[in-house]
C-alpha positions as CSV (number, residue, x, y, z in Angstrom):
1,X,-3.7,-102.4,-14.9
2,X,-2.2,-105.4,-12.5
3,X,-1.0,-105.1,-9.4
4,X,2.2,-105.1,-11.0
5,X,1.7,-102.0,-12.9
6,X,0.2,-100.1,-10.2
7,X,2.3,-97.0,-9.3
8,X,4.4,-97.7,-6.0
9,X,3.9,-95.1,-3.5
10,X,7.2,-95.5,-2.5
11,X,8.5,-94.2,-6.0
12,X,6.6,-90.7,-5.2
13,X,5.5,-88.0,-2.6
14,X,2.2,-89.9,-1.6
15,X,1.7,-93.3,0.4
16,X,-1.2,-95.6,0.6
17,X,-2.6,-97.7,3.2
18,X,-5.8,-99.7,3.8
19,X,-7.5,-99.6,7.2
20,X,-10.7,-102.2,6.9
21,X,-12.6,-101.1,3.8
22,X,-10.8,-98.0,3.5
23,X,-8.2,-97.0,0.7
24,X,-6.3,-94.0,2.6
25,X,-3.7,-92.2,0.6
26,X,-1.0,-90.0,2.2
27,X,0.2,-86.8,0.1
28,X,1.8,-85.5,2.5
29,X,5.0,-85.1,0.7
30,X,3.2,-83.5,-2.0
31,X,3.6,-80.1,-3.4
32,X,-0.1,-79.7,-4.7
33,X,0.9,-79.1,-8.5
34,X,-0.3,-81.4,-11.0
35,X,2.5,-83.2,-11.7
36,X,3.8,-86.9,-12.3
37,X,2.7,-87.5,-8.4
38,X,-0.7,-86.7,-9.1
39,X,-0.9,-88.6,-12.1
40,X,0.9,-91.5,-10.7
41,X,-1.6,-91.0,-7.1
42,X,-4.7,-90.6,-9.6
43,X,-3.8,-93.7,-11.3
44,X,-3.3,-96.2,-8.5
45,X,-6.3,-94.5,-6.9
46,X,-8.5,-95.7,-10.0
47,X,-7.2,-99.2,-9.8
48,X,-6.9,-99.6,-6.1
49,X,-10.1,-98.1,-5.7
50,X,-12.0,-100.5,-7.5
51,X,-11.2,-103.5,-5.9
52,X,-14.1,-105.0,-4.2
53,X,-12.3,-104.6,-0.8
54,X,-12.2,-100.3,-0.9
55,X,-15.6,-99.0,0.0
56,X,-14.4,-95.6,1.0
57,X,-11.4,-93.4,0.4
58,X,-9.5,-90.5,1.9
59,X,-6.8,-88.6,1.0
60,X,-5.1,-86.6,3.0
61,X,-2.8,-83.8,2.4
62,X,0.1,-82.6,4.3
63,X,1.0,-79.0,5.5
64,X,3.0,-78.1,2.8
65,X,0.2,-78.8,0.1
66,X,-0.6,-75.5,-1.6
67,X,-3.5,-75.9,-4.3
68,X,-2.9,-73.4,-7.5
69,X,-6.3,-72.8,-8.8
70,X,-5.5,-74.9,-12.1
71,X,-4.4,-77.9,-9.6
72,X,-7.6,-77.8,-8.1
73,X,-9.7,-77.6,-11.0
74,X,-7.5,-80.5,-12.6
75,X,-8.4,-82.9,-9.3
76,X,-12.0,-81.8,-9.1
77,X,-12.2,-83.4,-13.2
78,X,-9.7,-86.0,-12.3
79,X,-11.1,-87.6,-9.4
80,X,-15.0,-87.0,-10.1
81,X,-14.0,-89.4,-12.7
82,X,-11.6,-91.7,-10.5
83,X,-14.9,-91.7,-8.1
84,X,-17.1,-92.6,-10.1
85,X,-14.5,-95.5,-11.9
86,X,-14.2,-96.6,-8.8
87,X,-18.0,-96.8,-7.7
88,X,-17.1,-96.4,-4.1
89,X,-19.9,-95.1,-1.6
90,X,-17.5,-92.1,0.5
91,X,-15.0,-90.0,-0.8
92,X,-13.2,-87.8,2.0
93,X,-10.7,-85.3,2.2
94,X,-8.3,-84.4,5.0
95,X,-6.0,-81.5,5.8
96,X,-6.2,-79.1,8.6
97,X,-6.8,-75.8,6.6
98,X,-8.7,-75.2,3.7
99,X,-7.3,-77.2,1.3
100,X,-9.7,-80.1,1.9
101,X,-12.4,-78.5,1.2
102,X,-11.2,-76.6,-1.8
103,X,-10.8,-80.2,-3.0
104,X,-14.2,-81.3,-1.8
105,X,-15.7,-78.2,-3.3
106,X,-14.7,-79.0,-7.0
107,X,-15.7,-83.1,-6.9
108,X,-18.8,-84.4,-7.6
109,X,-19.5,-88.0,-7.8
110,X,-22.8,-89.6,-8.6
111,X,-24.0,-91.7,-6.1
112,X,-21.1,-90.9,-3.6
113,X,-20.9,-88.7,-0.5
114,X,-18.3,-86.5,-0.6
115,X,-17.0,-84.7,2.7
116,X,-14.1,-82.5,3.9
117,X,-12.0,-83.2,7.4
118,X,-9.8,-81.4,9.3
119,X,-8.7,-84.7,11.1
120,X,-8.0,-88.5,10.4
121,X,-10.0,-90.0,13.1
122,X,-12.9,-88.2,12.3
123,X,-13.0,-89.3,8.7
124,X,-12.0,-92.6,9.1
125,X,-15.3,-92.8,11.3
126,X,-17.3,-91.2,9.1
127,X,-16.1,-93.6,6.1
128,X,-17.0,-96.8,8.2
129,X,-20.3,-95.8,8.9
């Protein structure tokens, strides 16, 4: 996939920005079902994510984002597999209630730490480090 091909954020209910060597992506505008957002989110994650200037990534979720069980399980499979695609050495979460962990709780990476936040700030720091 070439950057050409890469899913534009601006197409769907999720963003992405870099901040140093972090790939951050926004899906705040998200619903939390699995859906062509996800797919298109997991896909530019995967390919984003393995450029050699992502060493960490976040995502963050929005206050609307509601996680149906099947939606969880589906991105705990889904982005185990992005993680480990993408060989990166932090994958974080973000959202102020539980659904960052819920996420956190069904991914598991080889070789990767994988942590829940209830802020920004705080995971950006801890993905620097």
């Amino acid at each position: 996939m070439t950057a050409s091909t890469l899913p534009k954020p601006s197409e769907y209910e999720w963003d992405f920005e870099q901040r140093g060597g972090v790939g951050i992506w926004f899906m705040s505008g998200w619903q939390g079902f699995a859906d062509e957002d996800l797919e298109a989110a997991s896909d530019h994650y995967r390919e984003r994510g393995k450029r050699s200037d992502i060493d960490a990534t976040l995502a963050v979720f929005g206050d609307e984002t509601k996680l149906p069980k099947e939606t969880q399980e589906f991105m705990g499979e889904a982005w185990s597999e992005n993680g480990e695609y993408t060989g990166v050495e932090r994958i974080g979460f973000v959202a102020e209630g539980i659904t960052a962990m819920a996420v956190k709780s069904n991914v598991d990476v080889d070789g990767a730490e994988v942590e829940s936040f209830t802020d920004l700030e705080t995971a950006l720091e801890w993905a620097r480090a």
